[in-house]
FITOR-249374 format. One line per field, with one value per residue: x negated, y, z negated of N, C-alpha, C in turn; residue in three letters. Coordinates in steps of 0.2 Angstrom, whole numbers, plus 5000, padded with zeros to 4 digits. Example, Ala and Ser with C-alpha at 12.3 -4.5 7.8 and 13.67 -1.06 7.14 Angstrom:
# residues 2
n.c1: [4934,4936]
n.c2: [4972,4989]
n.c3: [4961,4965]
ca.c1: [4938,4932]
ca.c2: [4978,4995]
ca.c3: [4961,4964]
c.c1: [4934,4936]
c.c2: [4984,5000]
c.c3: [4961,4961]
base: [ALA,SER]
END
This chain:
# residues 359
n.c1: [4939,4954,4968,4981,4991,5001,5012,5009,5015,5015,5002,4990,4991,4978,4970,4957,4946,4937,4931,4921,4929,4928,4936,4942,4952,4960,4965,4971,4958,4951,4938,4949,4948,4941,4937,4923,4913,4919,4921,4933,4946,4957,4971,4976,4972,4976,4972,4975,4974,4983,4981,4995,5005,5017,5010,5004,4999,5003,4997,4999,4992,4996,4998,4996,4981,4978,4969,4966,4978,4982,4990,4997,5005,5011,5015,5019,5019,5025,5022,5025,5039,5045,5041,5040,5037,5031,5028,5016,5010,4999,5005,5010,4999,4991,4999,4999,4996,4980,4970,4963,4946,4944,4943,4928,4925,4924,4908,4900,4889,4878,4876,4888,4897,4895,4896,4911,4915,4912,4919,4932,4932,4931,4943,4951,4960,4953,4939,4940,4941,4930,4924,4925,4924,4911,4905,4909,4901,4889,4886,4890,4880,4870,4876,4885,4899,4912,4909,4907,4921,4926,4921,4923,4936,4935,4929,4941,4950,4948,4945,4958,4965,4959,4967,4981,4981,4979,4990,4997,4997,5003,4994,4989,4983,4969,4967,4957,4940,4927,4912,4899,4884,4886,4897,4913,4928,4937,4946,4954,4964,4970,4964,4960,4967,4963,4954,4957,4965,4956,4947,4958,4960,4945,4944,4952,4949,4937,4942,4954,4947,4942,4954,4956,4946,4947,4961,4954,4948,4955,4962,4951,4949,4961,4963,4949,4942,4927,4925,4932,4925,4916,4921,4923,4915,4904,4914,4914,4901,4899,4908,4903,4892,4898,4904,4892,4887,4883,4881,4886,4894,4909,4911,4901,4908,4918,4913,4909,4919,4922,4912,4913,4925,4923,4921,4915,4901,4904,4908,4901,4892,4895,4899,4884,4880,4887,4882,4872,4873,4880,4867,4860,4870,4867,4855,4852,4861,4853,4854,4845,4843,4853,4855,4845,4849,4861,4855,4848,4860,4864,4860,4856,4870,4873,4863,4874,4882,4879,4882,4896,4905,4905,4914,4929,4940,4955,4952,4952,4963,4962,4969,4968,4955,4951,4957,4952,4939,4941,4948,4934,4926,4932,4935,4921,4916,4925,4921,4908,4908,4913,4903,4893,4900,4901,4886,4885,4886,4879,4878,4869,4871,4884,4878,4868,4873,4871,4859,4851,4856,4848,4835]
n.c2: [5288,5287,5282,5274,5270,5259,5251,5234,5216,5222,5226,5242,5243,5247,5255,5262,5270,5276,5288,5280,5268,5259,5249,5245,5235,5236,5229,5233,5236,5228,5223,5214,5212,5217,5226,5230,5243,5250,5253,5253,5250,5253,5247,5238,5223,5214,5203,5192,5178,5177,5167,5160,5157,5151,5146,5148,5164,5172,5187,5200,5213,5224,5235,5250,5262,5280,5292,5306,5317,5313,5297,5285,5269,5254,5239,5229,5212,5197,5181,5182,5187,5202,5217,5231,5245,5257,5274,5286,5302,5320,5327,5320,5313,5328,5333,5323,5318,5321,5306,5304,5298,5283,5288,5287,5282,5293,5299,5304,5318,5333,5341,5336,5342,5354,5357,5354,5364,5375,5372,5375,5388,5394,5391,5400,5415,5425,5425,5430,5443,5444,5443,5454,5465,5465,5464,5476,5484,5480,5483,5497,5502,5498,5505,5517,5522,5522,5517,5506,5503,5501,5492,5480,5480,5475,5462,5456,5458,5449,5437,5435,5430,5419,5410,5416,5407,5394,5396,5394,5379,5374,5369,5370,5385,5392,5407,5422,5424,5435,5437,5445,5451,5441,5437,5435,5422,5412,5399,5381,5371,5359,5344,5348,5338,5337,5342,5353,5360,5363,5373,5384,5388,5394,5401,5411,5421,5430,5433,5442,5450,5456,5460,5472,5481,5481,5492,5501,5508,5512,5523,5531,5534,5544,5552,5556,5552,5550,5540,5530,5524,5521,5511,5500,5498,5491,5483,5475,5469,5463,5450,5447,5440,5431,5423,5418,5402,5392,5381,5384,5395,5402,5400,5391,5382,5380,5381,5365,5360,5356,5352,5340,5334,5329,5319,5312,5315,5325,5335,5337,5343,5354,5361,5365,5371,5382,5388,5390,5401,5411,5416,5419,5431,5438,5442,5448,5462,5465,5461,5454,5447,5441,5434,5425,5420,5413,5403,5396,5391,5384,5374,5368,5362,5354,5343,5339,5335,5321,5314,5313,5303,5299,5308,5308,5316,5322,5322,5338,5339,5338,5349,5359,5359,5369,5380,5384,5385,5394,5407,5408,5412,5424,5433,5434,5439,5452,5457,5459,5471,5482,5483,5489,5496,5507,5509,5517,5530,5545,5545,5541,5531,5524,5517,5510,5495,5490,5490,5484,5470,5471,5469]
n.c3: [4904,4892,4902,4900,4888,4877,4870,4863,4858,4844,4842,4851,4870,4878,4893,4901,4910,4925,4938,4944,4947,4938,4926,4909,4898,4883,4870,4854,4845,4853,4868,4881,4896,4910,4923,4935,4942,4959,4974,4979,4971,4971,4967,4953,4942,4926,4917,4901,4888,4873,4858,4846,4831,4838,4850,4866,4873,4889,4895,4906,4916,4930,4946,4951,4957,4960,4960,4963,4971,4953,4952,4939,4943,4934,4926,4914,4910,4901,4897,4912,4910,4917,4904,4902,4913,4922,4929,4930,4931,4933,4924,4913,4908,4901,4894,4885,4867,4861,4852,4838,4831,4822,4806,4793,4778,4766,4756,4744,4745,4743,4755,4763,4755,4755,4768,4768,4763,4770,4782,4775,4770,4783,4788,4781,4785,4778,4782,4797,4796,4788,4797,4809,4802,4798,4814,4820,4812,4814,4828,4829,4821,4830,4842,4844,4833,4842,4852,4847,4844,4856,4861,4853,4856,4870,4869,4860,4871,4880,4873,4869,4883,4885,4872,4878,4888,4880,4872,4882,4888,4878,4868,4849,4841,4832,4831,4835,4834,4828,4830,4825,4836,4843,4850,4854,4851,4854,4846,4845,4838,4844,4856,4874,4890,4903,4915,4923,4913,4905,4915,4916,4902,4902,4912,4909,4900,4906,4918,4912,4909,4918,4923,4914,4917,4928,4925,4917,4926,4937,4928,4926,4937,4939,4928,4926,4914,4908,4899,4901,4913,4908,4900,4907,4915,4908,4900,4912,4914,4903,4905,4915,4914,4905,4913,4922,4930,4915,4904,4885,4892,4900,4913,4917,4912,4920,4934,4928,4926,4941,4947,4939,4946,4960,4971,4982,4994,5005,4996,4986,4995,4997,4989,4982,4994,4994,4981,4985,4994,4986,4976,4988,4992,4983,4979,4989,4991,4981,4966,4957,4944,4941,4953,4948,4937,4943,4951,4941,4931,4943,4945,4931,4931,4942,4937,4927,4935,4935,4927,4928,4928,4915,4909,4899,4902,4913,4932,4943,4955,4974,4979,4965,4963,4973,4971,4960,4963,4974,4962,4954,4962,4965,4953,4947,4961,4960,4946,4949,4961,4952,4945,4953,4960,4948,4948,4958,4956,4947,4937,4922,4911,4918,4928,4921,4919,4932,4934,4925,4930,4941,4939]
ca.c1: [4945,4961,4972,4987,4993,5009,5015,5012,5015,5012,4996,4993,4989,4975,4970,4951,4945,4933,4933,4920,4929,4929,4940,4941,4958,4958,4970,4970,4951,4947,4940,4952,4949,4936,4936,4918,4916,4920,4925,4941,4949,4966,4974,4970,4975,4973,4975,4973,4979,4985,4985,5000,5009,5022,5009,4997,5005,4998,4998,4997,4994,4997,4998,4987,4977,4977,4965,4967,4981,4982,4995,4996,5011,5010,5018,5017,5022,5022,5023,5028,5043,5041,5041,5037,5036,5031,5022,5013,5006,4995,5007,5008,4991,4992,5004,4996,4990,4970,4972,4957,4945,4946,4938,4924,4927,4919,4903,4898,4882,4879,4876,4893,4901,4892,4900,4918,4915,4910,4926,4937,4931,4930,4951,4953,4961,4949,4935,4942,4944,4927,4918,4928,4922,4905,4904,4909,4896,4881,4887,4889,4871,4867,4875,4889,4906,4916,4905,4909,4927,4928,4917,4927,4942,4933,4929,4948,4954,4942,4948,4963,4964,4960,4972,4986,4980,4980,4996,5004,4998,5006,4989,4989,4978,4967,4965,4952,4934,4921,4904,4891,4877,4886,4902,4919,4928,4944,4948,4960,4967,4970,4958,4961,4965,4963,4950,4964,4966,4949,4946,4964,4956,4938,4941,4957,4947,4933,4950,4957,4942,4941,4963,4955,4940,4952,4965,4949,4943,4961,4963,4948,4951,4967,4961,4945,4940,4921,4924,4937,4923,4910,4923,4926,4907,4899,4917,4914,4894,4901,4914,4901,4887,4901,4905,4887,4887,4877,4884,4893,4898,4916,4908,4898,4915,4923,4909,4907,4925,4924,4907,4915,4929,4920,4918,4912,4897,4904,4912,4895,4885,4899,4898,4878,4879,4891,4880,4864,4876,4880,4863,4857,4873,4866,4847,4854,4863,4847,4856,4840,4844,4860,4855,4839,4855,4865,4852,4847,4865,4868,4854,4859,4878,4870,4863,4878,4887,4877,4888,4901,4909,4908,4920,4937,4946,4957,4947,4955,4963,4958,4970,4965,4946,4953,4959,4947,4933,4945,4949,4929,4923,4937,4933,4917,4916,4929,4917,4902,4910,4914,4897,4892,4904,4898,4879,4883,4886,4873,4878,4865,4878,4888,4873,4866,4874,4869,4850,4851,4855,4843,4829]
ca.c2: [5291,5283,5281,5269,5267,5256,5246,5227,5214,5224,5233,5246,5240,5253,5255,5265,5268,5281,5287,5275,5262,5253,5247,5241,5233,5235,5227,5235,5237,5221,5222,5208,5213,5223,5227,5233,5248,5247,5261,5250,5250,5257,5242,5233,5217,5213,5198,5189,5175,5175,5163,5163,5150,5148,5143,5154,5168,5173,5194,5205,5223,5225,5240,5255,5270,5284,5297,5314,5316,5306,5292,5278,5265,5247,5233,5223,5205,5195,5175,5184,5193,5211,5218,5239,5248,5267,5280,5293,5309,5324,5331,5316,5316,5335,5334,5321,5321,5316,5302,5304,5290,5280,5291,5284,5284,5299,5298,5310,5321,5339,5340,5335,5348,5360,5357,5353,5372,5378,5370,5378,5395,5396,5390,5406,5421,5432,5426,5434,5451,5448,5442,5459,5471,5463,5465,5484,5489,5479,5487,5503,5501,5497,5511,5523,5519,5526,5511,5498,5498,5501,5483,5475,5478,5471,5456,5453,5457,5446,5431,5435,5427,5411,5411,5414,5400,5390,5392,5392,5373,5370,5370,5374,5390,5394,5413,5424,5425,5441,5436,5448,5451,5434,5441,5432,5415,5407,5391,5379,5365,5353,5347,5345,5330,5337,5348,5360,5364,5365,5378,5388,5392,5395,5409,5417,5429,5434,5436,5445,5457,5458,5466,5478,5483,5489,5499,5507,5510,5516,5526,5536,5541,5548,5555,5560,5554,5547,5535,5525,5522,5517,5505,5498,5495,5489,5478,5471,5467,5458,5448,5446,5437,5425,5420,5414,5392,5390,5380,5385,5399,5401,5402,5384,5375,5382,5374,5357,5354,5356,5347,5331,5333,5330,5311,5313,5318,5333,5342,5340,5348,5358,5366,5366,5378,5390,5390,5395,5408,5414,5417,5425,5438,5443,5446,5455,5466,5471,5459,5449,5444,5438,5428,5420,5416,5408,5397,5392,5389,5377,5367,5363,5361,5348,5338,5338,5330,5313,5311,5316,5296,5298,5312,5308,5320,5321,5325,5340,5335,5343,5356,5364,5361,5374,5384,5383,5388,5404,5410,5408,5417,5432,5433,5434,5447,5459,5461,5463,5476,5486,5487,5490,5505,5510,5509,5522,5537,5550,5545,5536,5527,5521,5514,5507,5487,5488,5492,5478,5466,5472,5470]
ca.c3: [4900,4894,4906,4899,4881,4878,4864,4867,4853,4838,4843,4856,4875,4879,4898,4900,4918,4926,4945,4948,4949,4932,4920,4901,4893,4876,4863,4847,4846,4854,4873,4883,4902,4911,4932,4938,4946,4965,4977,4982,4964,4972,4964,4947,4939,4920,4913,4896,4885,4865,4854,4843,4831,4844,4855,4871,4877,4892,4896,4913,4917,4936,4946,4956,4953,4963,4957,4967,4965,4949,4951,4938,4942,4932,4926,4910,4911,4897,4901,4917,4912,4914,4899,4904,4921,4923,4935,4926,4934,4932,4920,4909,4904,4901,4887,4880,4861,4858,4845,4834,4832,4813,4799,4789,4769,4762,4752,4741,4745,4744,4762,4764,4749,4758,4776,4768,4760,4776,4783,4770,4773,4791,4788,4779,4787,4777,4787,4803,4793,4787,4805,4815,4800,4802,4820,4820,4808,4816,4835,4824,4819,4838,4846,4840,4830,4846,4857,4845,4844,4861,4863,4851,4861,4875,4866,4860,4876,4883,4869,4872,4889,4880,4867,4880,4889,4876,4871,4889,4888,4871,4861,4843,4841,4825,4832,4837,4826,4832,4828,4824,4838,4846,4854,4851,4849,4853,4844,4846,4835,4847,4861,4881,4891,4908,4918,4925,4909,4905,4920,4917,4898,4903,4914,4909,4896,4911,4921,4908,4908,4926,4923,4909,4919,4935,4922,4916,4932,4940,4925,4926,4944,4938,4923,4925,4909,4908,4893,4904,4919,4904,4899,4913,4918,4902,4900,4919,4914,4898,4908,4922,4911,4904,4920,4925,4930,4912,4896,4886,4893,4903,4919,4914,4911,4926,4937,4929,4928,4945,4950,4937,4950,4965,4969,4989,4994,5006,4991,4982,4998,5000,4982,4984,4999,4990,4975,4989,4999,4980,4976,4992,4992,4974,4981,4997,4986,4974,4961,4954,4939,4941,4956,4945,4934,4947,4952,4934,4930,4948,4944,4928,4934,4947,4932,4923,4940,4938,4922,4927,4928,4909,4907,4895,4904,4920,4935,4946,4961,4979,4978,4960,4965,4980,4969,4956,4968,4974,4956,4951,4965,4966,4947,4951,4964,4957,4941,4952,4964,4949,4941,4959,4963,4945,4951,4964,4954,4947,4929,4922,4907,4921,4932,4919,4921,4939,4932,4923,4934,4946,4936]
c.c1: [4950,4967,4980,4986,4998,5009,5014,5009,5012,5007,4995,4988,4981,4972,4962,4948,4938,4934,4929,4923,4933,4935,4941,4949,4957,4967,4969,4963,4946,4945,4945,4951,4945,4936,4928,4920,4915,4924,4933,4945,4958,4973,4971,4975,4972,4977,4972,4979,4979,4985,4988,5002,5013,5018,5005,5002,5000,5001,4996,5000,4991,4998,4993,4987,4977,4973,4967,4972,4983,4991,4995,5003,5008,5015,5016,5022,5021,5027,5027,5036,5042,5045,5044,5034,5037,5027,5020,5008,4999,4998,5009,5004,4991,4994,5003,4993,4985,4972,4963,4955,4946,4941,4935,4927,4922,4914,4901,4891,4884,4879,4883,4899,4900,4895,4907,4920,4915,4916,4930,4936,4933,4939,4954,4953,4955,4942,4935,4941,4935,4920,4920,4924,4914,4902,4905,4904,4889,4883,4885,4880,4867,4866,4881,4898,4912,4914,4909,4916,4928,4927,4921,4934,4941,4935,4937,4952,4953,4945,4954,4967,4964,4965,4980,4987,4983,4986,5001,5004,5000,5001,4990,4984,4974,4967,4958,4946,4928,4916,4899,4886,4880,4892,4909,4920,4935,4946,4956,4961,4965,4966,4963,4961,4962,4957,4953,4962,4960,4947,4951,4958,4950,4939,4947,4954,4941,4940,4953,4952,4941,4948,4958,4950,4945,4958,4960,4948,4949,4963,4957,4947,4956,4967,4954,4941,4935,4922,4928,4930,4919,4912,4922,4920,4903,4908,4916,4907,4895,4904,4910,4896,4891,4904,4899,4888,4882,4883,4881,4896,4903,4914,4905,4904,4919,4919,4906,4914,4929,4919,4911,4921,4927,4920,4919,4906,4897,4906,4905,4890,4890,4899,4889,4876,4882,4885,4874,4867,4876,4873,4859,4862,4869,4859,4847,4856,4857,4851,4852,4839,4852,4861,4850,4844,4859,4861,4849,4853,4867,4864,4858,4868,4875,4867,4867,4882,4885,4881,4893,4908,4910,4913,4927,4942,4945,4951,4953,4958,4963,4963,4970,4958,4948,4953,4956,4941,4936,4945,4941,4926,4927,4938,4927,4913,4918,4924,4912,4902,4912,4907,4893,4893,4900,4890,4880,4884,4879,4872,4873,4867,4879,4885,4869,4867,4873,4860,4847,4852,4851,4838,4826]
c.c2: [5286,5284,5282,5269,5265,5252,5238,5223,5215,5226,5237,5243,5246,5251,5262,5264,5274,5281,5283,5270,5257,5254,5245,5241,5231,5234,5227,5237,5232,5223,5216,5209,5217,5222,5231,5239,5245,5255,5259,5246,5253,5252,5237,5225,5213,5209,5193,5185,5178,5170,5163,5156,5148,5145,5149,5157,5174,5184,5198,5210,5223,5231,5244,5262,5274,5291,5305,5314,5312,5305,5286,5274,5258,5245,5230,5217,5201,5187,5176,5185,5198,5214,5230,5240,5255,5269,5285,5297,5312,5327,5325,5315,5322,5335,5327,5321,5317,5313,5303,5297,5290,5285,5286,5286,5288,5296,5305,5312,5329,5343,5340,5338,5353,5360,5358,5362,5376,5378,5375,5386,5397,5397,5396,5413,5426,5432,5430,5440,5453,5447,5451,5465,5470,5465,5474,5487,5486,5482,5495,5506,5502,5502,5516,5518,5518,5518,5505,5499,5497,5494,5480,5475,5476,5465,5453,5450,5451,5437,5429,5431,5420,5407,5410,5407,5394,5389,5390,5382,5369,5369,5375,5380,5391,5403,5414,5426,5432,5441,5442,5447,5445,5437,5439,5425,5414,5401,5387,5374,5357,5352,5344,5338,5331,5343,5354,5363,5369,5374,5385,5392,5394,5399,5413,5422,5429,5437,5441,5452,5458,5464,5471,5483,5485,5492,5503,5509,5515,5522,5533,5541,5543,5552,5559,5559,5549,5540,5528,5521,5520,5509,5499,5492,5488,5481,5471,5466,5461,5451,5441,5438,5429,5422,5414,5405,5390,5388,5382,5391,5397,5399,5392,5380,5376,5377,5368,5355,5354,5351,5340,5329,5328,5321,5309,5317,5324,5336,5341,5346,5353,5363,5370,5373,5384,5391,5395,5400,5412,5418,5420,5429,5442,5445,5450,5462,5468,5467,5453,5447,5438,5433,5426,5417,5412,5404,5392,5388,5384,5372,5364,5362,5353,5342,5334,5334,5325,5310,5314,5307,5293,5302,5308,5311,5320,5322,5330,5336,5341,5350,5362,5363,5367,5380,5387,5388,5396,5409,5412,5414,5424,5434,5436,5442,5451,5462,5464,5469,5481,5489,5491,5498,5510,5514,5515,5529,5539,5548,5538,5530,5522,5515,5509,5498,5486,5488,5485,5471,5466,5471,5464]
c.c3: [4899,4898,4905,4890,4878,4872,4867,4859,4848,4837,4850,4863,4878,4886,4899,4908,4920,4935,4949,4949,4943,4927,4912,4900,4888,4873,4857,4848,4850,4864,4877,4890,4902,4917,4931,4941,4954,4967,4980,4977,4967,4968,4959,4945,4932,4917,4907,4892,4878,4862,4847,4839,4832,4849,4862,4873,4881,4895,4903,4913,4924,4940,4951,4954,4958,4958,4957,4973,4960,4950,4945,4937,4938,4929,4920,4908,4903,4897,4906,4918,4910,4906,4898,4910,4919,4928,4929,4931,4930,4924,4911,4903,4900,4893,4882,4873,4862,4851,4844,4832,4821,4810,4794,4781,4767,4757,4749,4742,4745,4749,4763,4761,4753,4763,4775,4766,4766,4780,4780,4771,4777,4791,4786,4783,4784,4781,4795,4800,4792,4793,4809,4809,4803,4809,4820,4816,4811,4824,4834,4825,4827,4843,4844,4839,4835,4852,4855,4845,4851,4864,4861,4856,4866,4873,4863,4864,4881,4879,4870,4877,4889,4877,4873,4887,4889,4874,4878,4891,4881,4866,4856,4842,4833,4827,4835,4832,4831,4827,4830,4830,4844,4853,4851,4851,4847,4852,4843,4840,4839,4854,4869,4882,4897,4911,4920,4919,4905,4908,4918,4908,4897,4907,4915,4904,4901,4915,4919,4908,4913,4925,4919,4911,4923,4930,4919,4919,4936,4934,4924,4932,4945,4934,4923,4918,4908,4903,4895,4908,4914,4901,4901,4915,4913,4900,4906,4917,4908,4901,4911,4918,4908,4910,4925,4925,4924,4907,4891,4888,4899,4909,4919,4915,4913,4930,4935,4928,4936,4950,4948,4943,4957,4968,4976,4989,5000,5002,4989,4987,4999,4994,4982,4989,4997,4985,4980,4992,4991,4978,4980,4993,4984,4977,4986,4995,4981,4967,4958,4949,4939,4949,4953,4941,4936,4950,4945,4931,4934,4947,4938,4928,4937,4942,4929,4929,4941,4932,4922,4926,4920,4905,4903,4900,4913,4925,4938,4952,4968,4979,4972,4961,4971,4974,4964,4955,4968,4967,4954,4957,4966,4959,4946,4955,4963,4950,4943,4957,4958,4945,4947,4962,4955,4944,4956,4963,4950,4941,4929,4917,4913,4926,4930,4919,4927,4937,4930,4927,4942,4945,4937]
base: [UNK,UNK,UNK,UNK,UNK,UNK,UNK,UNK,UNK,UNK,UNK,UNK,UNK,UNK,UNK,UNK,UNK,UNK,UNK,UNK,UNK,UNK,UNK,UNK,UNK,UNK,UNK,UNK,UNK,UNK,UNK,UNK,UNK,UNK,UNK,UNK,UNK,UNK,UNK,UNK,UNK,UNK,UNK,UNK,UNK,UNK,UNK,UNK,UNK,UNK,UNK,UNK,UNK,UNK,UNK,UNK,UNK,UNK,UNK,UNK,UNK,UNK,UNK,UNK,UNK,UNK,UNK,UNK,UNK,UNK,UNK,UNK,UNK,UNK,UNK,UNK,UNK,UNK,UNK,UNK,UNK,UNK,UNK,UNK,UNK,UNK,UNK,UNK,UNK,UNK,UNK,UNK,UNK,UNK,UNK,UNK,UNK,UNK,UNK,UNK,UNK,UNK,UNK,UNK,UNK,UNK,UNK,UNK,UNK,UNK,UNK,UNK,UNK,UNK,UNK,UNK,UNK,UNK,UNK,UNK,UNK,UNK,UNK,UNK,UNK,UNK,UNK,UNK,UNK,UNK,UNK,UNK,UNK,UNK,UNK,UNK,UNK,UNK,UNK,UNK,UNK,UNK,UNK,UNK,UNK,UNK,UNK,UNK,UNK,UNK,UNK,UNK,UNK,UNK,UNK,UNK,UNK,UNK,UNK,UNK,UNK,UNK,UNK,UNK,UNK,UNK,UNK,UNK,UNK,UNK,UNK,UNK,UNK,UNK,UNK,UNK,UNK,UNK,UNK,UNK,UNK,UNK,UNK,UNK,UNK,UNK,UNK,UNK,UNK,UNK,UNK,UNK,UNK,UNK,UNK,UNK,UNK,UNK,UNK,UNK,UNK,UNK,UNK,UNK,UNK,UNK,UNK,UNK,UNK,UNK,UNK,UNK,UNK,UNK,UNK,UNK,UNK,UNK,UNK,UNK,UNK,UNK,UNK,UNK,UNK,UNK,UNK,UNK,UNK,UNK,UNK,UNK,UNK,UNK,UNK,UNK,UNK,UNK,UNK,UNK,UNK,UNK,UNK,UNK,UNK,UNK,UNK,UNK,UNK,UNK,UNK,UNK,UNK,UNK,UNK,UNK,UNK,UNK,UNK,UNK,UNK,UNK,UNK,UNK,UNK,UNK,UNK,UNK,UNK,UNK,UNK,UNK,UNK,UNK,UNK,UNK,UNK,UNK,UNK,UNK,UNK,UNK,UNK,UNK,UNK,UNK,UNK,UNK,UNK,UNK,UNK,UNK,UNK,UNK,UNK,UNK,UNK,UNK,UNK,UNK,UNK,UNK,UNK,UNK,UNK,UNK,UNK,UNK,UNK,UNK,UNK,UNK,UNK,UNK,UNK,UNK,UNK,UNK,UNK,UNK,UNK,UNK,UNK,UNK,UNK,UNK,UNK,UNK,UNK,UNK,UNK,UNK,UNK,UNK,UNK,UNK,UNK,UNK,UNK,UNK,UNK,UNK,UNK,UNK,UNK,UNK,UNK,UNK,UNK,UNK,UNK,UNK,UNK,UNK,UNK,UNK,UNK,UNK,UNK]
END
């Protein structure tokens, strides 16, 4: 990921590193410096010459790296006088823009008219008006009118989550889109720099449907009124299933920005036995589909942790992998205890999402 980007002699000093270890110094496009990986990188040292028609002008970026939590202090010298000195955080990064790489010059093909149209649409508001009618009349079709809106407001509430996210980290939003047969879809503009942030948007719409799922569920036992506890149930199951450790779903992009975090091998055995305690609470419980999913899901999670040293983005630091951990699993188990308590009544509606994950 990059690290460092600084202004040095009228192109940009670029600084690219990874938690194993390694390095790259890049000026302008050109590599000038490269450290190996090494697990005792806690201090770097990059040095290259110029030549110039004044004559060689020799350059140093100095300094150390603290990973978890991210510190980057340095130093740039230039014929050894300093030039530029900073510390930069977690928060840093954070608020970083994504500089986008050089665009190629367009070529005309129809392949390519075709995709810029595809583009062009998708940017149109009418598309949302005519994705949400869509969805309402193919649910309609599925199961009754009174159902579907009821789901679409899942599904919004559920997007929702994302969106407020996104903007609490100052990302630009395009809106919410509700796909036919697919479910929903929160888009942003701008992309992340950091896993945190990753994590915070990836499970605030299951979060969010976990709040909707308990005022459904608190409101039926003050009301008495069956359409809330159906909500409740069928929104939890919704919720639950985005939840699962599989890409892309939230659940997926919760646990690998927490595996890419990891860079010991007790936190890996240490996620490992959660994931097996995971899966044997859900088969103790009579939940056999949804423990065959949490071990489908940790496998491939555990694949995705041998590249994790190629990631762009921040890693966590121990105390948001804490908390990370807590939020997934109390996210988690508040959806499955509702489909749970819903399982225990007579009604056959309300028992239904427990049936299904039983199966």
């Amino acid at each position: 990921m990059q690290l460092l980007a600084i202004e040095c002699l009228g192109k940009t000093l670029k600084l690219e590193g990874s938690m194993a270890g390694w390095q790259q110094l890049f000026w302008g496009n050109d590599c000038v410096s490269q450290i190996s990986a090494s697990a005792n990188n806690d201090k770097f040292l990059h040095q290259f010459s110029l030549q110039t028609e004044h004559g060689e002008i020799q350059v140093e970026l100095n300094g150390a790296l603290q990973w978890q939590p991210f510190a980057l202090q340095f130093k740039l010298l230039i014929n050894s006088e300093l030039v530029d000195e900073n510390t930069l955080t977690e928060k840093d990064i954070e608020q970083r823009q994504v500089v986008q790489g050089t665009k190629q010059p367009m070529k005309f093909s129809f392949i390519g008219m075709a995709g810029l149209g595809l583009k062009l649409f998708k940017s149109a508001k009418v598309i949302k008006v005519l994705f949400a009618a869509g969805s309402l009349a193919a649910y309609s079709w599925l199961f009754s009118i009174e159902f579907a809106i009821a789901l679409i407001f899942c599904l919004v509430f559920h997007e929702y989550g994302h969106i407020k996210a996104m903007k609490y980290f100052g990302l630009k939003t395009k809106g919410i889109y509700l796909i036919p047969f697919v479910g929903g879809l929160a888009l942003s503009d701008d992309k992340i720099n950091t896993r945190w942030q990753d994590v915070v948007i990836s499970i605030m719409g299951p979060f969010f449907g976990l709040i909707l799922s308990i005022v459904c569920l608190v409101g039926y036992w003050l009301s008495d009124i069956e359409i809330l506890a159906g909500l409740a149930v069928f929104n939890a199951l919704l919720n639950l299933f985005n939840m699962l450790p599989v890409l892309p779903l939230d659940g997926g992009h919760v646990l690998k920005s927490i595996a890419f975090s990891i860079n010991s091998r007790v936190g890996i055995i240490a996620c490992a036995l959660g994931a097996a305690l995971g899966v044997y609470v859900s088969y103790h419980f009579g939940l056999a589909l949804l423990g065959f999913l949490l071990a489908i899901g940790s496998v491939e999670i555990f694949f995705e942790y041998k590249r994790r040293h190629l990631s762009e983005l921040l890693p966590l630091n121990p105390y948001a992998q804490i908390v990370s951990i807590l939020w997934y699993v109390i996210t988690l188990g508040g959806l499955s205890a509702i489909i749970w308590l819903g399982g225990q009544t007579d009604n056959g509606a309300l028992s239904l999402p427990l049936k299904i994950l039983s199966s």
